[in-house]
N, C-alpha and C positions, 0 to 999 in steps of 0.2 A: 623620468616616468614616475608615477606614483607609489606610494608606497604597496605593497599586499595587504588585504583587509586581514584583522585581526579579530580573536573573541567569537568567534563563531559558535553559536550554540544550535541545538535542533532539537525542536518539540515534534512527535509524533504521535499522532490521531488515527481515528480510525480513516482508512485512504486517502490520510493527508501525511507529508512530514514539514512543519513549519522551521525556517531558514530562520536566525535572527544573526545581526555582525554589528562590532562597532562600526560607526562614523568613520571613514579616514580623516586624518588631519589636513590634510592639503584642502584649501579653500578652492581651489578649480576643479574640483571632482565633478563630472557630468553624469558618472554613474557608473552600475554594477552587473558586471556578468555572472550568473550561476552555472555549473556544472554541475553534470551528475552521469554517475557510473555504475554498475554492478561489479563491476571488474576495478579495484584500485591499481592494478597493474596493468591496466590497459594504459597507453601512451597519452598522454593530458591531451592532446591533439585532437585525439577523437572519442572524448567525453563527449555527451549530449549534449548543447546550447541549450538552456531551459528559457531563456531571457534572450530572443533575438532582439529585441529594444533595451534601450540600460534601464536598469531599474535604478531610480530615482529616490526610491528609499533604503531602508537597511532591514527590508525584513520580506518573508516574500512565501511565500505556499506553492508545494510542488505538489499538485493534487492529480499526478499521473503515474502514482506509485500503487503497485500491489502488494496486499499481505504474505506476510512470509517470507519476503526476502530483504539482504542487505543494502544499504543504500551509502554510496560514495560520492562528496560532493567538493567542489573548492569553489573561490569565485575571484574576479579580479576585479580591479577599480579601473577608470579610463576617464582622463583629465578632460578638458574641452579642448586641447590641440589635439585630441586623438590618440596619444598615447596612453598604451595598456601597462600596468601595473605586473610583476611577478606573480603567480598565482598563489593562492593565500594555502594554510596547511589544509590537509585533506583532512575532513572529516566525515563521520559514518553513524548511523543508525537503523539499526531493526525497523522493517514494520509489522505489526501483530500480525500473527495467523488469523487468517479466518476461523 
């Protein structure tokens, strides 16, 4: 399976928080699953799908987030045989209060 994305950074706007990761290394990478959670202890399982299609880049805008609250995200990579990647570290960002 692939490796976990790494480097994930998160820029956050006004009702946006923009996703950015490196590249995996593996040259079969077909692409990238997002998650996102309010709850970092909720079971990775049933984190949100933001990305039901792979996303094909390394950068990606979640523009279904509200002000004022916390936001928990990981994401995994998935080769072109279909295998999924370990999930990458969680990370997290505020978005402004209104």
């Amino acid at each position: 399976a692939p490796s976990a994305p790494t480097a994930i950074t998160l820029a956050v706007g006004q009702d946006l928080v923009s996703i950015f990761f490196a590249t995996n290394p593996e040259k079969d990478i077909k692409g990238y699953t997002i998650y996102r959670s309010l709850d970092k202890d909720l079971e990775i399982s049933k984190w949100l799908m933001l990305t039901p299609e792979l996303l094909e880049r390394n950068s990606f805008q979640d523009k279904t987030v509200e002000g004022g609250k916390q936001y928990f995200y990981y994401i995994t990579a998935t080769d072109t045989a279909g295998n999924i990647s370990p999930p990458s570290a969680i990370v997290s960002e505020s978005t402004p209060a209104r």
